[in-house]
C-alpha positions as CSV (number, residue, x, y, z in Angstrom):
1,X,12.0,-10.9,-6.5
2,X,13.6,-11.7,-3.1
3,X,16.9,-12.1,-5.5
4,X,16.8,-9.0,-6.8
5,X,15.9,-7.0,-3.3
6,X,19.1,-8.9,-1.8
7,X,20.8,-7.7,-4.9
8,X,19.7,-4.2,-4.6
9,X,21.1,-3.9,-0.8
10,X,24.2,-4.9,-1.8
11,X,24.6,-1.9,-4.4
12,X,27.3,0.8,-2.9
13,X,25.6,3.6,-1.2
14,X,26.9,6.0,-3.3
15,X,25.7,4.3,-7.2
16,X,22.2,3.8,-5.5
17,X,22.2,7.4,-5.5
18,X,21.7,8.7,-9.0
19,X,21.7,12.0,-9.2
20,X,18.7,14.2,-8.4
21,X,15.8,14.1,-11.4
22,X,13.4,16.0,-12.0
23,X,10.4,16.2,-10.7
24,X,8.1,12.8,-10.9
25,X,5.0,14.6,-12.5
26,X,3.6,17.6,-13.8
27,X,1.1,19.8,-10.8
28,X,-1.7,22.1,-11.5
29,X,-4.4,23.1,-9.5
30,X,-7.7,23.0,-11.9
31,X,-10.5,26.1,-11.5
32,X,-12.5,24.1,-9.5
33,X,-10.2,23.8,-7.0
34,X,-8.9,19.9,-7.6
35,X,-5.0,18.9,-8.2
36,X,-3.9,17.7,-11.4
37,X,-0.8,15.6,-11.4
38,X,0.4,14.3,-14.9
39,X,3.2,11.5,-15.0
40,X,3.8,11.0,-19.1
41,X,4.8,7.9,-19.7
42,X,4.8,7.2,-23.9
43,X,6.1,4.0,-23.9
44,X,3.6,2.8,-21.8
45,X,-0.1,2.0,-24.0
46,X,-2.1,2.4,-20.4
47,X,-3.3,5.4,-18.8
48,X,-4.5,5.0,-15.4
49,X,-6.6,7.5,-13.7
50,X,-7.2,7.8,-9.9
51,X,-9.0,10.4,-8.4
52,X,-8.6,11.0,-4.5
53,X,-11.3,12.3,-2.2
54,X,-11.4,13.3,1.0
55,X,-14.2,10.5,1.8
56,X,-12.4,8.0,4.4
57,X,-13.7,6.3,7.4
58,X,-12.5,9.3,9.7
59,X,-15.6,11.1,8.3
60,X,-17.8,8.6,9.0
61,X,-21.0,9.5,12.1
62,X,-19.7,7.9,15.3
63,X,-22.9,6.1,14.8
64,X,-22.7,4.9,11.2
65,X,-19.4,3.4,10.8
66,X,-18.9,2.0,7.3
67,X,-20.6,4.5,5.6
68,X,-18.1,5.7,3.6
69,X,-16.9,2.5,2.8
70,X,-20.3,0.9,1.5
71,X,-20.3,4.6,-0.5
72,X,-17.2,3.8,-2.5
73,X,-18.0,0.4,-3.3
74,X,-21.5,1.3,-4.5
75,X,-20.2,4.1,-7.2
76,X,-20.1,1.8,-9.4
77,X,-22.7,0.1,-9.2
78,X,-25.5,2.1,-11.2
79,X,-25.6,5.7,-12.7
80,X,-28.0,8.4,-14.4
81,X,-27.2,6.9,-18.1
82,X,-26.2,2.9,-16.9
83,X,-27.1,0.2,-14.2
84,X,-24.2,-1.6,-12.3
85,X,-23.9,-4.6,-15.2
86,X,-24.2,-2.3,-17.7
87,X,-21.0,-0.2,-16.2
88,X,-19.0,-4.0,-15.7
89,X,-19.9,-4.6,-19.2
90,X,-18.7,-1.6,-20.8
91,X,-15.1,-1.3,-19.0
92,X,-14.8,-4.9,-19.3
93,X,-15.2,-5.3,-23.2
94,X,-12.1,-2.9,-23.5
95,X,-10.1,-5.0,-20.9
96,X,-10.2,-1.7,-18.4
97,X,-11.1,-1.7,-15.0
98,X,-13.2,0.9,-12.7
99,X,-13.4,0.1,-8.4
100,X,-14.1,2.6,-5.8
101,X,-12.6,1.9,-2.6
102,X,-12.2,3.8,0.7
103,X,-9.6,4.2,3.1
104,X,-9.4,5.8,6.6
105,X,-8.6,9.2,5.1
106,X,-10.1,9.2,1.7
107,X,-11.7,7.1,-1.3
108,X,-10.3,6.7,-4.3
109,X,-12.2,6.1,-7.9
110,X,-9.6,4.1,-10.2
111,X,-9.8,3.9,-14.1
112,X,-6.9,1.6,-16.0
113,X,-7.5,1.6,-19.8
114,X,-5.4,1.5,-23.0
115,X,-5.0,4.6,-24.4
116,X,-7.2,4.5,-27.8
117,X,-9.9,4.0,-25.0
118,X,-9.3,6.6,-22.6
119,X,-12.7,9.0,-23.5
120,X,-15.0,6.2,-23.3
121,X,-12.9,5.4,-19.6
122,X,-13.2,8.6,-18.8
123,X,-16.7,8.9,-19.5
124,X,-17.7,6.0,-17.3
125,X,-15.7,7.4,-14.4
126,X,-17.6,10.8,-14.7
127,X,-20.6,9.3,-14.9
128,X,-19.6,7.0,-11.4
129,X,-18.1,10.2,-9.6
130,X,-20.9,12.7,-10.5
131,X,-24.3,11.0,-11.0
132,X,-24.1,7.5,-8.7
133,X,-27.4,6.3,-7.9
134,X,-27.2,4.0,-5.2
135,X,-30.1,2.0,-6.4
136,X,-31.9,0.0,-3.0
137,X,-31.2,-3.4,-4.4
138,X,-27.4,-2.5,-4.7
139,X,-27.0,-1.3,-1.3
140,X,-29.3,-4.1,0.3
141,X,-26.8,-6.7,-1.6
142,X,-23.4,-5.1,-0.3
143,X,-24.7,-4.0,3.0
144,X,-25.1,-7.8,3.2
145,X,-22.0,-9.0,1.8
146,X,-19.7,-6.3,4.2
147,X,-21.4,-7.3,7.1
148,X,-20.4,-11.1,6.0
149,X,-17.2,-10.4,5.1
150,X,-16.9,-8.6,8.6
151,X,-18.0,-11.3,10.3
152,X,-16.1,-13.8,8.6
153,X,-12.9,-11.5,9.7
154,X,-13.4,-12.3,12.9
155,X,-12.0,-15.5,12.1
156,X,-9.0,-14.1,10.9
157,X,-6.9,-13.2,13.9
158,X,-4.4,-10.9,12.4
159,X,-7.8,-8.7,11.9
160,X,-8.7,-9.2,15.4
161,X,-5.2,-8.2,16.8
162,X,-5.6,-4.8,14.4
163,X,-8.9,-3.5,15.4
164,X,-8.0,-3.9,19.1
165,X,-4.6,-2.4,18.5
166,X,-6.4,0.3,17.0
167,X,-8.8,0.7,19.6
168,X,-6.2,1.4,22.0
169,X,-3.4,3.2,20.1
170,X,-6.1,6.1,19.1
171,X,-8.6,5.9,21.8
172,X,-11.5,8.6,21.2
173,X,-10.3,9.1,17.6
174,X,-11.9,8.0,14.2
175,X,-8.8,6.0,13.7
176,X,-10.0,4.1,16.6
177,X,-13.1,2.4,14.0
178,X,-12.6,-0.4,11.6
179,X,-13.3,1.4,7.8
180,X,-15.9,-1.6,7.0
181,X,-17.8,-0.7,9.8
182,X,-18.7,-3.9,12.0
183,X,-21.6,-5.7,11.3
184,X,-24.4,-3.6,13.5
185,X,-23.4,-0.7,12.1
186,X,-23.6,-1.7,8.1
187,X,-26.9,-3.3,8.3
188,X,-28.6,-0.1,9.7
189,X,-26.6,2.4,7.1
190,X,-29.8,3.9,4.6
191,X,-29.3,4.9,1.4
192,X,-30.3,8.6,2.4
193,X,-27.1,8.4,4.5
194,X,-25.2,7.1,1.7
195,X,-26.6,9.8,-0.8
196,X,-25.8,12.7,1.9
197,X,-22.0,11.3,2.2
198,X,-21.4,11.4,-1.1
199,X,-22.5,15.1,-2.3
200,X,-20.8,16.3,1.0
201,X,-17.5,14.1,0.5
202,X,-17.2,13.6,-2.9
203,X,-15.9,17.6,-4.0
204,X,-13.1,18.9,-5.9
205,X,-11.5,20.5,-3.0
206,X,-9.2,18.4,-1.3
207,X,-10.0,16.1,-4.1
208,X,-5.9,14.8,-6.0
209,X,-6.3,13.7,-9.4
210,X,-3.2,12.0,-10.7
211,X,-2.4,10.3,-14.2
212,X,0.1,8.3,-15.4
213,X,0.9,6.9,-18.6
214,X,0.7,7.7,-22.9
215,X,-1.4,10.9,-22.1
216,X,0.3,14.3,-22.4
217,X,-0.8,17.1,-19.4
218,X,-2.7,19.7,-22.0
219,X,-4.6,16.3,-23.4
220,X,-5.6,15.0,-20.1
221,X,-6.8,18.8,-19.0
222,X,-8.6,19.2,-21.7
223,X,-10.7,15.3,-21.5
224,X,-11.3,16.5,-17.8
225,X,-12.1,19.8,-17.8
226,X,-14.8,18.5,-20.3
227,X,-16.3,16.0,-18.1
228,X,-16.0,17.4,-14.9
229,X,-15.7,21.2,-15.6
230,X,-19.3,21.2,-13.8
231,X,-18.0,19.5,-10.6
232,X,-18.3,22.2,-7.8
233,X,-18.3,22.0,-4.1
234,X,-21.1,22.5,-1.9
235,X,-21.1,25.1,0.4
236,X,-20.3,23.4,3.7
237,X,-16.9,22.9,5.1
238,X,-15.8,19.5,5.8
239,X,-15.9,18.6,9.4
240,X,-12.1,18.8,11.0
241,X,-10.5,16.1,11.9
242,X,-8.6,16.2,15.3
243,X,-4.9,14.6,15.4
244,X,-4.5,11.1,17.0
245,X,-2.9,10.8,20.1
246,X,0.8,11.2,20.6
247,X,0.7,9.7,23.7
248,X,-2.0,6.9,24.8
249,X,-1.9,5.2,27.8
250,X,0.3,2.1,27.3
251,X,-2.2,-0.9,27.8
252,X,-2.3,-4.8,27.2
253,X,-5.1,-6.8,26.0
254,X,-5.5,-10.6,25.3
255,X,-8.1,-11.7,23.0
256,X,-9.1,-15.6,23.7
257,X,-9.3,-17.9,20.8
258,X,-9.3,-21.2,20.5
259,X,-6.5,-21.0,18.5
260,X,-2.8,-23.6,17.9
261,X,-0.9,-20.4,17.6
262,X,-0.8,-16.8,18.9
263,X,-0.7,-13.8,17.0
264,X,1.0,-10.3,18.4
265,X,0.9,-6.8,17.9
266,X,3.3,-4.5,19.5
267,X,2.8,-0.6,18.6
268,X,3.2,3.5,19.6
269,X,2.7,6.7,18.1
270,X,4.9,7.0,15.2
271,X,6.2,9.8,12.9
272,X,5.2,11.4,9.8
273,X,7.2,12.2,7.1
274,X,7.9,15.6,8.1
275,X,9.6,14.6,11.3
276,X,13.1,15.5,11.8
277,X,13.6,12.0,12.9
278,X,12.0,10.0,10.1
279,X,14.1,9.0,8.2
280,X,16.2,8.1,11.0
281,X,13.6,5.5,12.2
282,X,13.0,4.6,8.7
283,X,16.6,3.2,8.9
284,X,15.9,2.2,12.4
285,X,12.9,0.0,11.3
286,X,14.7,-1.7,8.3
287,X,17.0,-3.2,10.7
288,X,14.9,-4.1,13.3
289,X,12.3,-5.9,11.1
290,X,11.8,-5.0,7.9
291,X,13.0,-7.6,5.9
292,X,14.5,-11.4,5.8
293,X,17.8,-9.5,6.7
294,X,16.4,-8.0,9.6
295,X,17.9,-8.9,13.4
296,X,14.0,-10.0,14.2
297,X,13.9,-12.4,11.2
298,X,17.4,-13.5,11.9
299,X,16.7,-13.9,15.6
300,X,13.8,-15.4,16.3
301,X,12.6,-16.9,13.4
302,X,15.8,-18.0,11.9
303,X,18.2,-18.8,14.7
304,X,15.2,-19.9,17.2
305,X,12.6,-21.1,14.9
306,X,10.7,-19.5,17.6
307,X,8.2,-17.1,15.3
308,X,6.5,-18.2,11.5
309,X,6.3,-15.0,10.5
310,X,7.9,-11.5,12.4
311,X,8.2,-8.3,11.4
312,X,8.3,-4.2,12.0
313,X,6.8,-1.3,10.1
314,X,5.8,2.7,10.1
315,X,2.1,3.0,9.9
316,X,1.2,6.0,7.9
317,X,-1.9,8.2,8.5
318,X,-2.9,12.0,7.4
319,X,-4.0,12.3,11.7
320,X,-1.3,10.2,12.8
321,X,1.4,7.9,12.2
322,X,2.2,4.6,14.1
323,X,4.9,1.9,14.6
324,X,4.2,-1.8,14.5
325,X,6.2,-4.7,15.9
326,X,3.6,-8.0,14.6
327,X,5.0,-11.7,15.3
328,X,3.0,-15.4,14.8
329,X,3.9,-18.1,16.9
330,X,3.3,-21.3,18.5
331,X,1.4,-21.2,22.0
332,X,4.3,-22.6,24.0
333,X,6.5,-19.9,22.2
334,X,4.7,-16.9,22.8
335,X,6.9,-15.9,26.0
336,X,10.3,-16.5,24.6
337,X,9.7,-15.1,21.1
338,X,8.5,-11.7,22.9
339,X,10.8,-11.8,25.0
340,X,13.7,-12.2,22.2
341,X,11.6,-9.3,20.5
342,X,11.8,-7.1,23.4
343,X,15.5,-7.3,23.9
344,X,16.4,-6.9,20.1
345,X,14.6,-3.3,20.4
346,X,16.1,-2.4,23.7
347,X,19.3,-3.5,22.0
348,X,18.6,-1.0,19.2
349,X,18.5,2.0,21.4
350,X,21.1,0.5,23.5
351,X,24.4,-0.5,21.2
352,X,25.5,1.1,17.9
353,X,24.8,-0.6,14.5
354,X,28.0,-1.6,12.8
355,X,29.2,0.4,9.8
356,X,28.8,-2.6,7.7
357,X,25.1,-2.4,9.0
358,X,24.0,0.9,8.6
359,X,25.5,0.6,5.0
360,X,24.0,-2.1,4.0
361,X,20.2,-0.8,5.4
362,X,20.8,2.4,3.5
363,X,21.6,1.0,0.2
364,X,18.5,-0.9,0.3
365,X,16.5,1.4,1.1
366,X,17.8,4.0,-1.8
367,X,18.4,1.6,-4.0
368,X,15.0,-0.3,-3.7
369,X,13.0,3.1,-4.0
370,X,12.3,2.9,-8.1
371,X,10.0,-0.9,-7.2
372,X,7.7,1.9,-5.9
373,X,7.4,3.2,-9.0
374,X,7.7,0.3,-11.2
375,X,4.2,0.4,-12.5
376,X,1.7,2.7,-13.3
377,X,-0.5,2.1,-10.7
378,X,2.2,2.5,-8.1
379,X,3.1,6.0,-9.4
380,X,-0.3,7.1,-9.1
381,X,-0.5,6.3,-5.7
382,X,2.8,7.3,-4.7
383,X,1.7,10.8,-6.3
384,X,-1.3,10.7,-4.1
385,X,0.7,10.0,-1.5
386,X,3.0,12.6,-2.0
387,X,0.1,15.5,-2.6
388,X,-1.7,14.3,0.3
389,X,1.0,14.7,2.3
390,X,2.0,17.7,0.9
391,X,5.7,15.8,0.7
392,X,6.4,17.9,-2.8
393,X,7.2,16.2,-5.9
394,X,10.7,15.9,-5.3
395,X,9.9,13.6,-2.3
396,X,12.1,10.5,-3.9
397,X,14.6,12.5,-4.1
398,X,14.7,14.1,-0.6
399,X,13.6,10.7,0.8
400,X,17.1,9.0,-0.4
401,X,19.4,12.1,0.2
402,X,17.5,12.2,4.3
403,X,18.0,8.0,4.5
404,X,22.1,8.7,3.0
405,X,22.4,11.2,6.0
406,X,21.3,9.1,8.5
407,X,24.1,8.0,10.8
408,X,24.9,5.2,13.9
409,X,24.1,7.7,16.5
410,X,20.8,9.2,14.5
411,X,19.6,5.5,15.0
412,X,20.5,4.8,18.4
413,X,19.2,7.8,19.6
414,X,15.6,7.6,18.1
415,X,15.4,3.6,18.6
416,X,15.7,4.6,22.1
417,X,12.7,6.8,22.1
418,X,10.7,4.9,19.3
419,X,11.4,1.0,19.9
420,X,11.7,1.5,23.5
421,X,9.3,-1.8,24.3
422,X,7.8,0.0,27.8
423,X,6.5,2.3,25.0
424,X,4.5,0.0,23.3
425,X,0.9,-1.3,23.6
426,X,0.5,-5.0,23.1
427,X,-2.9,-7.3,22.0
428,X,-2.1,-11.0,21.9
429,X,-4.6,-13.0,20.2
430,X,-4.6,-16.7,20.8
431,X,-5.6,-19.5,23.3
């Protein structure tokens, strides 16, 4: 795989820029109020289903964080027609699969199957989405098990170093809370809470149903409209959700561990995608530390051995975007390899990248974009992405025409602002 992304970057700018398709998938809103997007894809025998609701952490009570977390996880786990086994045992004797899982903005309710068994998927997903019953033992058994796996995180210092960095990056926001919860909170969540979540969260509007694969758009319609033509949402409004902070108060924090290396987070504000200047820094960020061609890599892990693993990245968020600078190290190198880390940003808003450079970060970039659609999975997501964001389903091809215009001085200038290092709070984790 590394071959082929190396390969990829080397592509000329301009034949990694095919000309504009159409668009990735077919959009319709449904009478209930839910978006339909429909990615055909005959070749492929699978058809995977996700279905997107606005049911993240950042709705979770300031006082019972992980709810929506434990609520996702326990969809499947027992329904009006079928127990929890009995729903394991059904998708699993026609090699599909069916999870729930939550995020900080929204939970998502996955279905993979082959396509001669897409009702019978289809039916079991219904059933999850509209008539969970969150039987006691269930939620006793994975209350337990998330409030393990939390506390076994804690070993885990990359963990560590992201709820602090959290903590101070969105101070007073939900973004600020850890989606499991931590352990206090999960043991005291109630399956009346859980129950109350889900008919308030778990509504068509706001929800993004995409599908991708052998399924036409009037097929798919017509299998979902009669499932879930009775799915209606109640009459409350969901609660609104403030924007994070754009401008936190720079801060440091150590976290002691008895530990033979040190693990760092550097990180801001960032942008979304509807910032003038993102692409800009998306360029930016590729050559600062995005990948094993990246000055950081080449610095200070390759040339100074001084770093295991070091890196840069956008953080996305529907309330706020952030940008990450993360580095493991030994103890005694934890000054120097900072140091070196601090400099190569400076540098970037300091000095102009070469031609050869900038070239090379844009090819990649454009050229690369198609491994995010390489399975079907992947497209649904991306096609989440895209609705959530409301990005339009021409995104892929905006997002490579925005990186081909990106120039030196673009770079320079928003490096200066965004990888400025007296801009960025820092949590070190280690001894």
């Amino acid at each position: 795989m590394r071959r082929l992304l190396r390969a990829l970057s080397l592509m000329p700018l301009m034949l990694a820029m095919p000309a504009a398709a159409g668009p990735l998938a077919h959009r319709e809103v449904l009478p209930n109020g839910a978006v339909l997007l429909v990615a055909e894809r005959p070749a492929i025998p699978i058809v995977v289903v996700r279905l997107y609701a606005r049911a993240g952490s950042v709705y979770d009570p300031a006082d019972a964080g992980g709810l929506a977390n434990l609520t996702a996880d326990l969809l499947t786990r027992g329904t009006a027609k079928r127990t929890g086994p009995e729903l394991d045992r059904a998708i699993e004797f026609v090699g599909g699969s069916l999870e729930g899982e939550a995020g900080r903005d929204g939970a998502t309710l996955s279905l993979s199957v082959l396509k001669k068994d897409l009702g019978m998927g289809l039916d079991l997903l219904a059933e999850a989405l509209l008539t969970p019953t969150f039987p006691e033992a269930e939620l006793a058994r994975r209350r337990e098990e998330i409030a393990a796996s939390i506390e076994r995180s804690e070993q885990d210092p990359g963990s560590v170093a992201a709820r602090a960095m959290a903590e101070l990056l969105y101070p007073g926001h939900p973004y600020s809370r850890p989606v499991p919860g931590t352990v206090a909170s999960v043991k005291g969540l109630t399956r009346d809470q859980v129950t109350r979540f889900h008919r308030d969260h778990y509504r068509p509007d706001g929800a993004v149903i995409a599908v991708v694969g052998d399924v036409t758009g009037d097929e798919i319609r017509r299998e979902l409209t009669a499932r879930l033509g009775g799915w209606s949402s109640p009459g409350t409004m969901l609660p609104v959700i403030p924007p994070a902070p754009t401008a936190p108060p720079v801060e440091a924090r150590t976290i002691h561990r008895d530990l033979t290396q040190a693990t760092i987070f550097l990180a801001r504000p960032g942008l979304k995608p509807d910032h003038p200047d993102y692409f800009a820094l998306v360029v930016a960020n590729y050559v600062l530390g995005g990948g094993s061609a990246s000055r950081l890599y080449t610095r200070v892990r390759e040339e100074r051995g001084l770093a295991y693993s070091v890196w840069s990245a956008l953080g996305p968020g529907r309330y706020g975007a952030s940008y990450l600078v993360g580095l493991q190290t030994r103890l005694d190198a934890a000054d120097e390899a900072v140091r070196l880390t601090r400099d190569e940003m400076e540098r970037m808003g300091r000095e102009s990248l070469s031609t050869r450079e900038l070239d090379l970060a844009k090819s990649y970039l454009i050229g690369s974009y198609p491994l995010r659609t390489d399975t079907s999975g992947k497209m649904a997501a991306l096609l989440i992405t895209m609705e959530e964001g409301q990005l339009g389903l021409d995104w892929p091809d905006r997002f490579k025409a925005g990186v081909a215009r990106v120039t030196a001085a673009d770079v320079r200038r928003v490096a200066a602002t965004y990888m400025d290092p007296a801009t960025l709070s820092s949590v070190i984790v280690g001894k």
